[in-house]
N, C-alpha and C positions, 0 to 999 in steps of 0.2 A: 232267229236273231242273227245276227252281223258279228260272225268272229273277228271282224277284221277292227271293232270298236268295244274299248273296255273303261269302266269306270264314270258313266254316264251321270252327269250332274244335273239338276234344274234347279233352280233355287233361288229365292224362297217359293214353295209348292203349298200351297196356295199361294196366290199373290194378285197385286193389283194393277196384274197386265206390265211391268216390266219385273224381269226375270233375267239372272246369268244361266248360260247353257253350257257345259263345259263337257268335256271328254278325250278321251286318250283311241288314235287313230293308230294300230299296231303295225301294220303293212302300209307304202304306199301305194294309193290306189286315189282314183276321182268318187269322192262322196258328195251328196245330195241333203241336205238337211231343209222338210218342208214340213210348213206347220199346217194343221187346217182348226174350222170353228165346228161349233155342233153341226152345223147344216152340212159341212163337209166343204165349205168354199176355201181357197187355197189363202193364206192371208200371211204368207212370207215364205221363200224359198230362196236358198243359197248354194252355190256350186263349189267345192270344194276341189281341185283341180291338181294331182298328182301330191296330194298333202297326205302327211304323217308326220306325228307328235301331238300336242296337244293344242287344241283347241279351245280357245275359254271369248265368250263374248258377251254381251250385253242385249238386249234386247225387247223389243217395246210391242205389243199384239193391243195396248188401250184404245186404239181407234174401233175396233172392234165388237167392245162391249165382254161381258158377265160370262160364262160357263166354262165349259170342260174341250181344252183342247187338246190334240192330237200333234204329235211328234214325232216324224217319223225319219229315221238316217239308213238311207239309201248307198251301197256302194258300188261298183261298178261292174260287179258280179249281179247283179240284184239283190242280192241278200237284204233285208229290210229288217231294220231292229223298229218299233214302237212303243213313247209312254207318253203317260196323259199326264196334265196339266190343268190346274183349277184355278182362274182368273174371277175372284169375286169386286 
């Protein structure tokens, strides 16, 4: 997991493909937040560039379609935290 990110949000979990993603960035550092589908295709990614503090967005994966997605915050270290996401 990613020391450098605490208090990791998704919500609401289940949902119908728009979801807030929120979280607390401890150090500053350039993070990576990328989502993918069951298949494993990349279906949003964002660059987070010398940022620390909180984080809170909105966010929309409905083009998509139904199942269990992946989450995954990348920091500049590599360190990789992931959680899943259930889009009915």
């Amino acid at each position: 997991e990613t020391e450098n990110i605490s208090s990791i949000s998704i919500y609401p979990n289940p949902n119908d493909g728009n979801f807030n993603l929120s979280f607390n960035a401890i150090e500053k550092s350039n993070y990576k937040i990328e989502i993918y589908n069951t298949i494993g295709q990349r279906v949003y990614s964002e660059d987070l560039n010398s940022f620390q503090g909180l984080y809170n967005s909105k966010i929309s994966v409905t083009d998509y379609g139904r199942g269990v997605y992946t989450i995954s915050f990348i920091n500049s270290d590599s360190h990789i935290t992931v959680k899943k996401m259930i889009v009915y």
